[in-house]
C-alpha positions as CSV (number, residue, x, y, z in Angstrom):
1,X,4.3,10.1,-6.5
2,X,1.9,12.8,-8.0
3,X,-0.7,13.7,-5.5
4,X,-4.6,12.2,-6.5
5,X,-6.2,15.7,-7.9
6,X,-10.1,16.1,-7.2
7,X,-12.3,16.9,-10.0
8,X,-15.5,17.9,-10.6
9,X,-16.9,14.8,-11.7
10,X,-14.9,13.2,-8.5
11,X,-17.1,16.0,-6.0
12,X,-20.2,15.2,-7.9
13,X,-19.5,11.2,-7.3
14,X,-19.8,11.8,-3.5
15,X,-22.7,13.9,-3.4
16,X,-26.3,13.2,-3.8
17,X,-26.4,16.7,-5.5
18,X,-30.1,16.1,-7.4
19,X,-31.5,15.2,-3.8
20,X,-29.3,18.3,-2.3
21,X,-31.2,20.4,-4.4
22,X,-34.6,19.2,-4.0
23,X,-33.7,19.8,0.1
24,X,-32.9,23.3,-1.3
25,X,-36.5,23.8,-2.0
26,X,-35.0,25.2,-5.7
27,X,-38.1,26.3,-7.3
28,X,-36.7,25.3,-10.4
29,X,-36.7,21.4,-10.5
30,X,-33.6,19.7,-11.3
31,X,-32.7,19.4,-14.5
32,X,-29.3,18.1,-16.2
33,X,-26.9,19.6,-18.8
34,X,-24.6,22.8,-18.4
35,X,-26.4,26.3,-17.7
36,X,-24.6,29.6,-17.5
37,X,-24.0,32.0,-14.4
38,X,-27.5,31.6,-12.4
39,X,-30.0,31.3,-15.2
40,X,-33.5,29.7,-14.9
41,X,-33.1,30.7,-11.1
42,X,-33.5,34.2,-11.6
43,X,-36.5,34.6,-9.6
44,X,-35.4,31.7,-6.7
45,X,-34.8,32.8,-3.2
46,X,-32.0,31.4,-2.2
47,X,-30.7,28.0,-3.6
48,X,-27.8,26.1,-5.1
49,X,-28.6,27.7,-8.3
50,X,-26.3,26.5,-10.7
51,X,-23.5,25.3,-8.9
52,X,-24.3,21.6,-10.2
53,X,-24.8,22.2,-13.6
54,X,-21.6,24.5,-14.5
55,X,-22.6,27.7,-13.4
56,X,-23.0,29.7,-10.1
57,X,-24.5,29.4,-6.4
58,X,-27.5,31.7,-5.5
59,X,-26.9,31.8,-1.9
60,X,-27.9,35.5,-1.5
61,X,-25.8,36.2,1.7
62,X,-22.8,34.8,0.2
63,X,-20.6,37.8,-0.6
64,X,-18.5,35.4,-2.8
65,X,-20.2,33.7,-6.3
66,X,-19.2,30.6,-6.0
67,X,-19.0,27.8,-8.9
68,X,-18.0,24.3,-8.7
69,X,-15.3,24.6,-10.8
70,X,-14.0,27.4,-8.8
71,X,-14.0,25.7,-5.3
72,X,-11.7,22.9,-6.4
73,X,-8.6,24.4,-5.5
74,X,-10.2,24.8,-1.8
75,X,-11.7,21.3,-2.2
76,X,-8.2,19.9,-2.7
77,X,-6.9,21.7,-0.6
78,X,-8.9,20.7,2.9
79,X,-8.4,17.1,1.0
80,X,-5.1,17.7,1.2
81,X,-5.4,16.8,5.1
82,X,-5.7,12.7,4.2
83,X,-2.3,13.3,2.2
84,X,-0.7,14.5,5.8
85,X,-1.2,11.4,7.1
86,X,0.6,9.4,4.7
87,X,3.7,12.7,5.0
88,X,3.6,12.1,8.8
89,X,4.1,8.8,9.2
90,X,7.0,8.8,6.1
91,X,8.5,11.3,8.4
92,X,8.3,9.4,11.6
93,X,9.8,6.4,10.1
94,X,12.6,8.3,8.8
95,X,13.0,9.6,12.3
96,X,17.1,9.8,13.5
97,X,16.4,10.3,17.0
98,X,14.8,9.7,20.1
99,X,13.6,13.6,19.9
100,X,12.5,13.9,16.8
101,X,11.2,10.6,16.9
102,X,8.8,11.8,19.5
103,X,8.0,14.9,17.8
104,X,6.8,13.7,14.7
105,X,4.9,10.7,16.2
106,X,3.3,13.8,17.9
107,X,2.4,15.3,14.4
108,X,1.1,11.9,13.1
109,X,-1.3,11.7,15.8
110,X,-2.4,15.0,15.3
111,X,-2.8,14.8,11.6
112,X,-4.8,11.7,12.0
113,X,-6.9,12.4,14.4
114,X,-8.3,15.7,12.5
115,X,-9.4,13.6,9.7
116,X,-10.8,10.7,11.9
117,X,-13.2,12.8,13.5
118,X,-13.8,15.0,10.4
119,X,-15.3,11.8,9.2
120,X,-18.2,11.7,12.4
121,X,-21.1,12.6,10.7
122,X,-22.4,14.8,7.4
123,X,-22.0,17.9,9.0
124,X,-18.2,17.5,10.0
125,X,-17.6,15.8,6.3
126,X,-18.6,19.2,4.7
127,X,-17.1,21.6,7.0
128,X,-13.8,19.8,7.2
129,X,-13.4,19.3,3.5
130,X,-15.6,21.3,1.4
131,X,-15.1,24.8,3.8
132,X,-15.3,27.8,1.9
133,X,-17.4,26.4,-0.5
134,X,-20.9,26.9,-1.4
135,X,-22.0,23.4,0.4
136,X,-21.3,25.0,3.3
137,X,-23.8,27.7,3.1
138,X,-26.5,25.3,3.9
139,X,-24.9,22.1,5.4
140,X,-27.8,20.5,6.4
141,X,-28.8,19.7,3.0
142,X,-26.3,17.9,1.7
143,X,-26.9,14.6,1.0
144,X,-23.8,12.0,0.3
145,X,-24.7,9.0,-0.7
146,X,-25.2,6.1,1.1
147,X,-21.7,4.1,0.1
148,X,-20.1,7.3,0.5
149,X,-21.1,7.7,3.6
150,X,-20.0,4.1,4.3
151,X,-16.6,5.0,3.1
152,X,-15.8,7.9,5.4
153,X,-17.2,5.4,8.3
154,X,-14.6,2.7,7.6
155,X,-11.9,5.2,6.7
156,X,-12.6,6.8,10.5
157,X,-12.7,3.4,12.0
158,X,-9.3,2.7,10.1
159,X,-7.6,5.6,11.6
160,X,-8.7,4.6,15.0
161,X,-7.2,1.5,14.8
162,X,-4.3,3.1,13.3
163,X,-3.7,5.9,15.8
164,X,-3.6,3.2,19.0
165,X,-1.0,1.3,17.6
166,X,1.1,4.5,16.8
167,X,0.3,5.8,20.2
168,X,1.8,2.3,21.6
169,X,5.3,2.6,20.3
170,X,8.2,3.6,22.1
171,X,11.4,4.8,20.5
172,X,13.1,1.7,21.9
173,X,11.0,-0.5,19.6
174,X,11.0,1.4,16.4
175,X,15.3,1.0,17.2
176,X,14.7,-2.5,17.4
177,X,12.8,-3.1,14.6
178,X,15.0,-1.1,11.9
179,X,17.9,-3.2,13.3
180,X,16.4,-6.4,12.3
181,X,14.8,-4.8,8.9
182,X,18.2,-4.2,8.3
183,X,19.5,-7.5,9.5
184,X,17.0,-8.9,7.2
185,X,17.7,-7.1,4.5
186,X,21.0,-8.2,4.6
187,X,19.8,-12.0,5.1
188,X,18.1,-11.7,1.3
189,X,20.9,-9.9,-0.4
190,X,23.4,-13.4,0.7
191,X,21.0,-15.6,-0.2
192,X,20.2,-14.3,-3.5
193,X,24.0,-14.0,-3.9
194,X,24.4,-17.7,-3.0
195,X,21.3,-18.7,-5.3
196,X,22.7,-16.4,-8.5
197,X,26.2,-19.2,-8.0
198,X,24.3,-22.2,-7.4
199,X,22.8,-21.8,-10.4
200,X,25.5,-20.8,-12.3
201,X,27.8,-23.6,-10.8
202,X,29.1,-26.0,-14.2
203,X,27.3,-29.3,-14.9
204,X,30.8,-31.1,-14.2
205,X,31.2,-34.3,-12.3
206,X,34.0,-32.9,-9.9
207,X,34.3,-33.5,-6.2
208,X,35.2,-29.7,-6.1
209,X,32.1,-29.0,-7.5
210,X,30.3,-31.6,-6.0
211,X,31.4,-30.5,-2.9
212,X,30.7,-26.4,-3.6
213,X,27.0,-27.4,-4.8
214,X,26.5,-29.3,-1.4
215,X,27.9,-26.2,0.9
216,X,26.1,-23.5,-1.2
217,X,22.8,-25.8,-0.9
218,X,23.4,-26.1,3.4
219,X,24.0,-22.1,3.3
220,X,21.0,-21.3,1.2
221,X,18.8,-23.4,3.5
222,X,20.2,-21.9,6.7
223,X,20.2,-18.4,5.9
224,X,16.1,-19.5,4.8
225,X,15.6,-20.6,8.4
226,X,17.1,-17.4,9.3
227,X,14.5,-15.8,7.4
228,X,11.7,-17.3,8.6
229,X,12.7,-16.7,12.3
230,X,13.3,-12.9,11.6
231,X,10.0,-12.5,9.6
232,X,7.9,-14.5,11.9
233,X,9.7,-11.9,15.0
234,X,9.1,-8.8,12.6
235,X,5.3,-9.3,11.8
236,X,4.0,-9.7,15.5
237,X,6.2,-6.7,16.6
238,X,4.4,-3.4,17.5
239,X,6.5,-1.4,14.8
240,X,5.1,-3.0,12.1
241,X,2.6,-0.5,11.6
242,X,4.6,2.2,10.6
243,X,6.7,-0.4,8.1
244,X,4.1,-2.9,6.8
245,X,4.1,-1.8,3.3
246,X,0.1,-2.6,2.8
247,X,-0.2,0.0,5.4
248,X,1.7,2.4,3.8
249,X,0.1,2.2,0.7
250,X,-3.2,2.6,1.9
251,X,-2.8,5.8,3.8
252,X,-0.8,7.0,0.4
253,X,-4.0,6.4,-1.8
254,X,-7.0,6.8,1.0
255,X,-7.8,10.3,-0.8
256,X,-7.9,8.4,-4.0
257,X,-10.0,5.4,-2.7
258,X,-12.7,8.1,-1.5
259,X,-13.1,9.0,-5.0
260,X,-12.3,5.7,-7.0
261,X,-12.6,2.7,-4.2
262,X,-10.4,-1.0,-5.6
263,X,-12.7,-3.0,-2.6
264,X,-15.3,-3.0,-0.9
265,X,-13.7,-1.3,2.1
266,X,-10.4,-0.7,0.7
267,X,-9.0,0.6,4.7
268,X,-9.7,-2.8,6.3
269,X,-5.7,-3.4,6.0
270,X,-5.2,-0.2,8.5
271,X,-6.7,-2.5,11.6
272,X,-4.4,-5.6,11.2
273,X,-3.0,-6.9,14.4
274,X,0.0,-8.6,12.3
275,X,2.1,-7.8,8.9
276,X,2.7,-10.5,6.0
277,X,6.1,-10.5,5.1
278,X,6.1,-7.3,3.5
279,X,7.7,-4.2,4.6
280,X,9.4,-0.9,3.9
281,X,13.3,-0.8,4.3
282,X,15.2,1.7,6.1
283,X,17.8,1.2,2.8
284,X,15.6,1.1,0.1
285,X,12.2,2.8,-0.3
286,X,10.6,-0.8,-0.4
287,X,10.6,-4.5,-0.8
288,X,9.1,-7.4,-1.0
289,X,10.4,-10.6,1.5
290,X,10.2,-14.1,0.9
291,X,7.2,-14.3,3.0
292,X,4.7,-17.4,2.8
293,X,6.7,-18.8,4.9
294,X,9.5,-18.4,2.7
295,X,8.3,-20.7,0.4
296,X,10.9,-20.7,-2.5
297,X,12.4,-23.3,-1.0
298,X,9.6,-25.6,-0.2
299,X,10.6,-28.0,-2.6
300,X,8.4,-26.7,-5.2
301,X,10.6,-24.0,-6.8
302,X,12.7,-25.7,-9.2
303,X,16.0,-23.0,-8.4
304,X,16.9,-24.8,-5.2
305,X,15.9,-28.4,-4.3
306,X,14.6,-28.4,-0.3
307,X,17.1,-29.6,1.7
308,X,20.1,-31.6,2.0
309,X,22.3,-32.8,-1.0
310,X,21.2,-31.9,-4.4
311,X,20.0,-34.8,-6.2
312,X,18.4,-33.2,-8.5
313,X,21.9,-32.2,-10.4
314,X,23.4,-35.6,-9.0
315,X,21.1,-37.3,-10.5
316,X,22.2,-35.6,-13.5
317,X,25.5,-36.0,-13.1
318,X,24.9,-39.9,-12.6
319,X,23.1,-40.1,-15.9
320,X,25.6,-38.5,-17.9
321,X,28.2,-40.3,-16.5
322,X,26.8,-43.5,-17.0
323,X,26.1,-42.8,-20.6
324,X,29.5,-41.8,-21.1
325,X,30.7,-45.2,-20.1
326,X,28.4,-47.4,-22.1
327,X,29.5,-45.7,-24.9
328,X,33.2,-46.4,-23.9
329,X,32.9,-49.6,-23.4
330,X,30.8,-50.2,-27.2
331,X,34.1,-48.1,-28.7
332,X,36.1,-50.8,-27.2
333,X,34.1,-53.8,-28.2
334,X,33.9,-52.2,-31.6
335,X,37.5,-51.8,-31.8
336,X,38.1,-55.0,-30.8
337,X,36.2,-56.7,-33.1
338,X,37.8,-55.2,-35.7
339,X,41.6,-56.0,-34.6
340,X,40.2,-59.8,-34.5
């Protein structure tokens, strides 16, 4: 999946820059529109200059002339530390051993506790992300806005949350837990395998099939029990933060959700104490369970009745049969009729 890329419009949407300037004391007042290098601030002191509106900074001890458009590639770059996250803990899941295991649990931590405390406070926002750029020749007047500001804040208090449960787990239990993803995995492929037959069994009245539909039916419901168990075991076990697939997608697109936010706080998933059914397999680079209490065969789903015999095609089976006879017996009464 292609990386989220930071624009210009993207650094504007965090940044109060109309109130940064003002802070600047620019002696020319802030206007809108695109202006060239530093014009109209010609005569200023020292100030953003341009830098907002297309052109360049005026910081006067800056040996570099920055512009906006220019400091993206640095932007994106110190960015880039929220994608690390998301590449650390892909790596510690596909860990192989108890050594490297270890050692990139190590690098998760590390990688995730940089951007949790970049996210402190306005001054460790800009020199964390926006370094060698012109917001950082006078930090104290940036001014993010308020939800902004409220972003970062959940985002740290996310990671927090995130980092203690990664902290927790011992190599034992990440072992443990890709066994029973695996036995799980497993678990759906028969069922679906024994669902895909009972549906395609023939609408025939023969104890054979009678008999199949009945045993297919008892197997389905068993192997949903043994669902259940193994989802309710996997959801309250401490791995599950490294393979709850809500997890995973959130550290994936938390650069994104600074820029372009889907909720309200769009990291609350990073602090659940327990998964949904939902997780990332060892065999396949995701899936989703039968979770809701593995509800497609609650009765209510039409593909498999909920337990027991199937009526549903006996009943079926009993209708056509009947009709079959009545109309035997008028063919014989009919023919009958005519002999006399």
């Amino acid at each position: 999946m292609a990386k989220y890329k930071i624009t210009e419009d993207n650094v504007k949407s965090l940044i109060d820059w109309k109130e940064t300037i003002k802070k600047n004391n620019c002696e020319v007042k802030v206007r809108s529109g695109t202006f060239s290098e530093i014009e109209g601030h010609e005569g200023c002191p020292d100030c953003p200059g341009n830098y907002w509106n297309g052109g360049k900074c005026h910081y006067k001890e800056s040996s570099v002339e920055h512009t906006l458009k220019g400091d993206l590639d640095s932007i994106n770059n110190y960015f880039g530390r929220i994608d690390r996250i998301s590449n650390d803990s892909n790596d510690l899941r596909a860990s192989e051993d108890e050594e490297e295991f270890n050692d990139e649990k190590q690098n998760l931590m590390v990688s995730t506790g940089k951007v949790r405390d970049a996210c402190d406070n306005n001054k460790k926002l800009v020199n964390s992300f926006f370094k060698d750029t012109c917001l950082t020749k006078h930090v104290e007047n940036v001014v993010f806005t308020s939800d902004v500001i409220k972003r970062f804040e959940n985002l740290s208090k996310g990671l927090e949350k995130y980092i203690g449960k990664i902290s927790a787990i011992t190599y034992y239990q990440f072992v443990v837990f890709k066994k029973k993803l695996i036995n799980l995995d497993k678990l759906l492929t028969e069922k679906q395998i024994n669902k895909e037959e009972y549906n395609n069994l023939p609408n025939t009245l023969s104890r054979r099939n009678l008999a199949r539909t009945g045993e297919l039916q008892n197997r389905i419901n068993r192997i949903s029990m043994d669902i259940k168990d193994l989802i309710k075991e996997l959801d309250a076990h401490p791995a599950i933060v490294l393979f709850d697939s809500e997890i995973v997608k959130i550290l994936a697109n938390s650069k994104k959700e600074l820029f372009e936010p889907s909720s309200r706080n769009p990291f609350a998933g990073l602090s659940k104490e327990k998964g949904n059914g939902n997780y990332m397999f060892p065999l396949r680079e995701s899936a989703k369970t039968d979770n809701n209490n593995d509800n497609t065969d609650n009765g209510d789903n039409n593909e498999t009745p909920s337990k027991g015999w199937p009526w549903g095609k006996i009943a079926l089976y009993g209708v056509g049969g009947l009709v079959v006879v009545i109309g035997l017996v008028w063919i014989y009464k009919w023919s009958k009729s005519k002999v006399s």
